[in-house]
GUPAPA-597001 format. One record per residue: residue in three letters; chain; x, y, z of N, C-alpha, C, O in turn. Coordinates in Angstrom, 2 decimals, padded with zeros to 5 digits. Layout:
("ALA","A",(X,Y,Z),(X,Y,Z),(X,Y,Z),(X,Y,Z))
...
end
This chain:
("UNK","A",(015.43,008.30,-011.74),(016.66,007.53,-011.69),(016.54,006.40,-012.71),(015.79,005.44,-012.53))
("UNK","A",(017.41,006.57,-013.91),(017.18,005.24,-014.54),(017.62,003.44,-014.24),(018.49,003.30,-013.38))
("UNK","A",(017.26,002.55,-014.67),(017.22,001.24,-014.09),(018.18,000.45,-015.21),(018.04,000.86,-016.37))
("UNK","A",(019.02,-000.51,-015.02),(019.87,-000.72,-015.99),(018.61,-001.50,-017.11),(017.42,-001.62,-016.83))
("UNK","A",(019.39,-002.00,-018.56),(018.80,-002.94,-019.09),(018.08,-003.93,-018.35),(016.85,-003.84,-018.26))
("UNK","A",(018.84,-005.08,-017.68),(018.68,-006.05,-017.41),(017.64,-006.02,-016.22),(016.76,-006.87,-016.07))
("UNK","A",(017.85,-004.81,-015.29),(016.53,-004.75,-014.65),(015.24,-004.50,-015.52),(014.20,-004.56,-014.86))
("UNK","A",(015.12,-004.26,-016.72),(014.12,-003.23,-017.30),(013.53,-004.85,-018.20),(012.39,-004.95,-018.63))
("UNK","A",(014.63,-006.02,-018.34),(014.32,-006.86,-018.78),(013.60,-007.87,-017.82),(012.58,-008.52,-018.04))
("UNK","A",(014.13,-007.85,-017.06),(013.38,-008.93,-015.63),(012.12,-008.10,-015.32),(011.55,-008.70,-014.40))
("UNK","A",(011.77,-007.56,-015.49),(010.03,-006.55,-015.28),(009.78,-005.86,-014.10),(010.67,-005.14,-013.65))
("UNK","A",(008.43,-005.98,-013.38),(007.84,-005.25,-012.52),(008.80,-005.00,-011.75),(009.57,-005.96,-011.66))
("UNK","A",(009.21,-003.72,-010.90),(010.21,-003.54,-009.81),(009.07,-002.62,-009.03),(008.59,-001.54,-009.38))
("UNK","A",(008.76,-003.57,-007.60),(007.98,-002.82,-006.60),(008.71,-001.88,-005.99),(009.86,-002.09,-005.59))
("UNK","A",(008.14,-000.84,-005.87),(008.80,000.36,-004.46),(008.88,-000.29,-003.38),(008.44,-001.38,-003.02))
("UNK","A",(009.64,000.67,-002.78),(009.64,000.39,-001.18),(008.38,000.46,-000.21),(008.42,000.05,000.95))
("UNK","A",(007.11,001.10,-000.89),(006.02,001.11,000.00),(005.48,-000.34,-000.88),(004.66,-000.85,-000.11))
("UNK","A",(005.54,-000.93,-001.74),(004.59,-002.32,-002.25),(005.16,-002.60,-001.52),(004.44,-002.59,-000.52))
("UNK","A",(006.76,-003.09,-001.08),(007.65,-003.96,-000.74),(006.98,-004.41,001.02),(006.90,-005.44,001.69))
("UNK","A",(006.70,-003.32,001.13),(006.54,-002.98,003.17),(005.17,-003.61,002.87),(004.93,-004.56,003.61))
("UNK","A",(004.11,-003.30,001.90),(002.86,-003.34,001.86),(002.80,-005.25,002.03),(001.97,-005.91,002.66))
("UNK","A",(003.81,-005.70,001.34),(003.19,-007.44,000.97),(004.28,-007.78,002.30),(003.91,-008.43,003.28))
("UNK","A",(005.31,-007.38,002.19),(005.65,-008.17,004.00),(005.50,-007.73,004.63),(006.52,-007.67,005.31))
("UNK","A",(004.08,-006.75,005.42),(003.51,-006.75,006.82),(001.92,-008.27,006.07),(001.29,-009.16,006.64))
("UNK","A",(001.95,-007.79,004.71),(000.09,-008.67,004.86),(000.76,-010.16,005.02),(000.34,-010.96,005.86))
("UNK","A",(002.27,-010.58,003.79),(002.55,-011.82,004.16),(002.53,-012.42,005.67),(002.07,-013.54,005.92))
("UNK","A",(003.28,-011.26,007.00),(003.68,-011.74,007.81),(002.54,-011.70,008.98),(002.61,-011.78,010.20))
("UNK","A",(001.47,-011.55,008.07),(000.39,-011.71,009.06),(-001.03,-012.55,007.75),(-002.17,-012.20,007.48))
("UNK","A",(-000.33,-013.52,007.35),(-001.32,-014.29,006.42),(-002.49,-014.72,006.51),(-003.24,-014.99,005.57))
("UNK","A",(-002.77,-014.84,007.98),(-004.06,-015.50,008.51),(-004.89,-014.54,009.00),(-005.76,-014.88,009.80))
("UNK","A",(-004.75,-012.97,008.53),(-006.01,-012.22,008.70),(-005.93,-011.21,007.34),(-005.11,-011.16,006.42))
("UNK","A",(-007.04,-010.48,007.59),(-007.23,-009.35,006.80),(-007.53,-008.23,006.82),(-008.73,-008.18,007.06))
("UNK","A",(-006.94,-006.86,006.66),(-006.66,-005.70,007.00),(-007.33,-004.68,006.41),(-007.49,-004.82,005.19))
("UNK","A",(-007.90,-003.36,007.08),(-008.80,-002.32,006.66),(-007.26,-001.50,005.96),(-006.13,-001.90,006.26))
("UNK","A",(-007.47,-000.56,005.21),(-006.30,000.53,004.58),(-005.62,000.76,005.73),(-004.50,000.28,005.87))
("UNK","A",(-006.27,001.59,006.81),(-005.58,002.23,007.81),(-004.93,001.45,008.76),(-004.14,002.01,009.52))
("UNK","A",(-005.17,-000.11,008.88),(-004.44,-000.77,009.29),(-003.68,-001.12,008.98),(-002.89,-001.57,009.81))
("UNK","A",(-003.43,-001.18,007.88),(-002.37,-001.64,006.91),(-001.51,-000.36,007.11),(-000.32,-000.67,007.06))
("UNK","A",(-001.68,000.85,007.28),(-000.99,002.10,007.21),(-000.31,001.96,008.29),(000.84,002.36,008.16))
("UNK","A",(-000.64,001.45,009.59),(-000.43,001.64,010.77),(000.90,000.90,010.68),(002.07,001.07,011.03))
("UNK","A",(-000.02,-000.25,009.86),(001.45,-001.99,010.01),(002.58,-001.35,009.30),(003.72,-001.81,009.36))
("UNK","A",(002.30,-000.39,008.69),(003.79,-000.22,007.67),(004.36,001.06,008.19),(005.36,001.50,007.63))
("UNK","A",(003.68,001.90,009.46),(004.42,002.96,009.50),(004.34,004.35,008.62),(005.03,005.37,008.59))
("UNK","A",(003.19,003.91,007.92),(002.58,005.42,007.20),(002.21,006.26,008.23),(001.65,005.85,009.24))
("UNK","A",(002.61,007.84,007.98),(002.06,008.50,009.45),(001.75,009.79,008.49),(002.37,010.37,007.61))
("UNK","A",(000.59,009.92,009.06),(000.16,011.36,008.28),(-000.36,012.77,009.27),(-000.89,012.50,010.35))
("UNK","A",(-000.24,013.96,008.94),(000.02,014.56,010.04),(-001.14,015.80,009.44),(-001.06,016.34,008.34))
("UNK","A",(-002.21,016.07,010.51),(-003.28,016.77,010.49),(-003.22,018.01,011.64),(-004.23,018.41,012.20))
("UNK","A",(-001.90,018.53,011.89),(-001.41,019.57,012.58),(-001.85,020.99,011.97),(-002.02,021.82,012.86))
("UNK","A",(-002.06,021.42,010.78),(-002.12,022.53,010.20),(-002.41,022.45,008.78),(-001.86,021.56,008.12))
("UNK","A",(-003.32,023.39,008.16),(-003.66,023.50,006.86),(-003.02,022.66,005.60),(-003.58,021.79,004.93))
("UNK","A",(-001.82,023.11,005.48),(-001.03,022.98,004.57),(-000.50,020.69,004.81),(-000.56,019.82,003.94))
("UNK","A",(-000.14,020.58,006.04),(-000.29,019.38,006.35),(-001.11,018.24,006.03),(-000.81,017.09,005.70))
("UNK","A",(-002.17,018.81,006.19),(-003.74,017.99,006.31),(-003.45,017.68,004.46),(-003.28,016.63,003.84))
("UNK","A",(-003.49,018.85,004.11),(-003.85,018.74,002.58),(-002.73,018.11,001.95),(-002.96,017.60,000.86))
("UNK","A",(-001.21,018.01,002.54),(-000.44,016.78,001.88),(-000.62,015.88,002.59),(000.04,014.90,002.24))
("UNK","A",(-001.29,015.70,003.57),(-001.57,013.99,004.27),(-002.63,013.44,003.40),(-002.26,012.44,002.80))
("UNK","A",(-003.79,013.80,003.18),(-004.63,013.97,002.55),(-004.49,012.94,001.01),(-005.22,012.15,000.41))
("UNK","A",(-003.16,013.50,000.86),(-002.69,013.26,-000.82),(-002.18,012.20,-000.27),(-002.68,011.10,-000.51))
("UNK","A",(-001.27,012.31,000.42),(-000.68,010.54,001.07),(-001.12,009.95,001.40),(-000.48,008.91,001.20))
("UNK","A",(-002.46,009.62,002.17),(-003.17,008.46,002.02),(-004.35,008.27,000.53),(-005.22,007.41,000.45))
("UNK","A",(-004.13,009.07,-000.27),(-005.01,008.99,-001.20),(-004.23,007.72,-002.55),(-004.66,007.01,-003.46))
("UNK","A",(-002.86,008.05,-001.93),(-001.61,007.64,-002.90),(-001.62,006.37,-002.69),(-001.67,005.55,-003.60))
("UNK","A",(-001.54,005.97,-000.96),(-001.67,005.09,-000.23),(-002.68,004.09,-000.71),(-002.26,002.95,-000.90))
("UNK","A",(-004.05,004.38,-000.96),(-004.98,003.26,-001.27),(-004.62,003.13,-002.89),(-005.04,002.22,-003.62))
("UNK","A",(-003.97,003.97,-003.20),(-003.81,003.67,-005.01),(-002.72,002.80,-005.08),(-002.70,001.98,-006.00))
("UNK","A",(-001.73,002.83,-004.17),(-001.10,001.55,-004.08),(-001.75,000.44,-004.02),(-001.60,-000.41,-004.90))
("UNK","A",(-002.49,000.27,-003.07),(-003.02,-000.91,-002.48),(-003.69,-001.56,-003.58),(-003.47,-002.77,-003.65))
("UNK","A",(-004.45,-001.05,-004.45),(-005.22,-001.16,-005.70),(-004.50,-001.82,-006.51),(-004.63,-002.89,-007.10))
("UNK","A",(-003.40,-000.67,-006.42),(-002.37,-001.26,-007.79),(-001.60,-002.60,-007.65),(-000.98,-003.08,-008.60))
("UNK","A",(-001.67,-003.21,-006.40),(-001.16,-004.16,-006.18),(-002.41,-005.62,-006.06),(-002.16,-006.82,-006.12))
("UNK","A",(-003.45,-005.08,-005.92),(-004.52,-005.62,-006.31),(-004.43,-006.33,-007.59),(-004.58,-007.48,-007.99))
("UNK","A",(-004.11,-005.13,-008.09),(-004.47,-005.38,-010.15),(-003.53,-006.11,-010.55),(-003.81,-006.95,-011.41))
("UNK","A",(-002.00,-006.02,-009.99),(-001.06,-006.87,-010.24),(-001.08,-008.32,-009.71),(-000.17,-009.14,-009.80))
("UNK","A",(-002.35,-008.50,-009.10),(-001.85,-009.87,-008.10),(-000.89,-010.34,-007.22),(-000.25,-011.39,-007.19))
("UNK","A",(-000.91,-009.21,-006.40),(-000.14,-009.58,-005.06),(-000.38,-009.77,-004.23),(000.25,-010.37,-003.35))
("UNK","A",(-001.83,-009.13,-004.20),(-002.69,-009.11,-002.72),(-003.98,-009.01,-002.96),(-004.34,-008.38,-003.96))
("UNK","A",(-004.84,-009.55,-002.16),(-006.51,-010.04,-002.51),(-007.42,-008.73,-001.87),(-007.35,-008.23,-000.74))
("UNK","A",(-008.10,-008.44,-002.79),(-008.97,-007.38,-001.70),(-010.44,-007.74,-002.12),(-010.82,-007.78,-003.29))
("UNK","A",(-011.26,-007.99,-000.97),(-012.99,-008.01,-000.58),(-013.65,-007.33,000.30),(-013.34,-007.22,001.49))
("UNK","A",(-014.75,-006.75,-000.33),(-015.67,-005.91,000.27),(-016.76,-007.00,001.10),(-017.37,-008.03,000.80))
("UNK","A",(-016.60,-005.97,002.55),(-016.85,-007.19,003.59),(-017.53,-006.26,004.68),(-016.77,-005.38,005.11))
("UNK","A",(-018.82,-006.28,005.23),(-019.43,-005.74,006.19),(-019.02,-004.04,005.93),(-018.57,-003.35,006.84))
("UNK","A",(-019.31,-003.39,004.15),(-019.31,-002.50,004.39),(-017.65,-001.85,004.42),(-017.72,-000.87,005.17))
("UNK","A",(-016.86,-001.93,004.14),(-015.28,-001.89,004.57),(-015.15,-002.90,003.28),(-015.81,-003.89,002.95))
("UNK","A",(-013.85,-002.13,002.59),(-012.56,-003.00,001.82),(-011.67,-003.69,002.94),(-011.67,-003.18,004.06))
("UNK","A",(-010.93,-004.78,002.70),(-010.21,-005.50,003.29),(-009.04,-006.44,002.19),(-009.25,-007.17,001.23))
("UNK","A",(-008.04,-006.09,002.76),(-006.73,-006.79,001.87),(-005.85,-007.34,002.53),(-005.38,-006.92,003.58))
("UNK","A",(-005.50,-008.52,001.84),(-004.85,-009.65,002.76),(-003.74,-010.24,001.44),(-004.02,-010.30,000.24))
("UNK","A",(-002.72,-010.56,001.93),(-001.67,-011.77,001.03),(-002.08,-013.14,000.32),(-001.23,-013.83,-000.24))
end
């Protein structure tokens, strides 16, 4: 879907999963979250019912932490390796 000029001039445009990703960590500022908690907070649901399932859930949470990363790299959200476990917070 293309984006007009003027959006393309104002820059970064987060998806709807960054969007969910920084207001569940904003609205919980005073802790810090494993991936799958963060999955939980936003309503990611992945479904390990059958072959074919597993292996696109699989891909969706794989997508899932590449978000998280990517929002890392952009500076939106802080992530530290902590007792063994990544952890990302606002």
């Amino acid at each position: 879907m293309p984006i007009s000029k003027k959006e393309f001039e104002a820059g970064e445009i987060l998806s709807e999963l960054e969007k969910k990703i920084i207001t569940f960590l904003e609205n919980h500022r005073d802790d810090a979250f494993k991936s799958n908690e963060i999955m939980k907070g936003v309503k990611f649901r992945a479904n390990f019912s059958s072959l074919p399932m597993t292996l696109l859930s699989s891909l969706g949470i794989f997508g899932f932490s590449l978000t998280l990363d990517d929002l890392v790299r952009k500076g939106k959200i802080r992530k530290k390796y902590i007792k063994d476990e990544f952890y990302y917070m606002a």
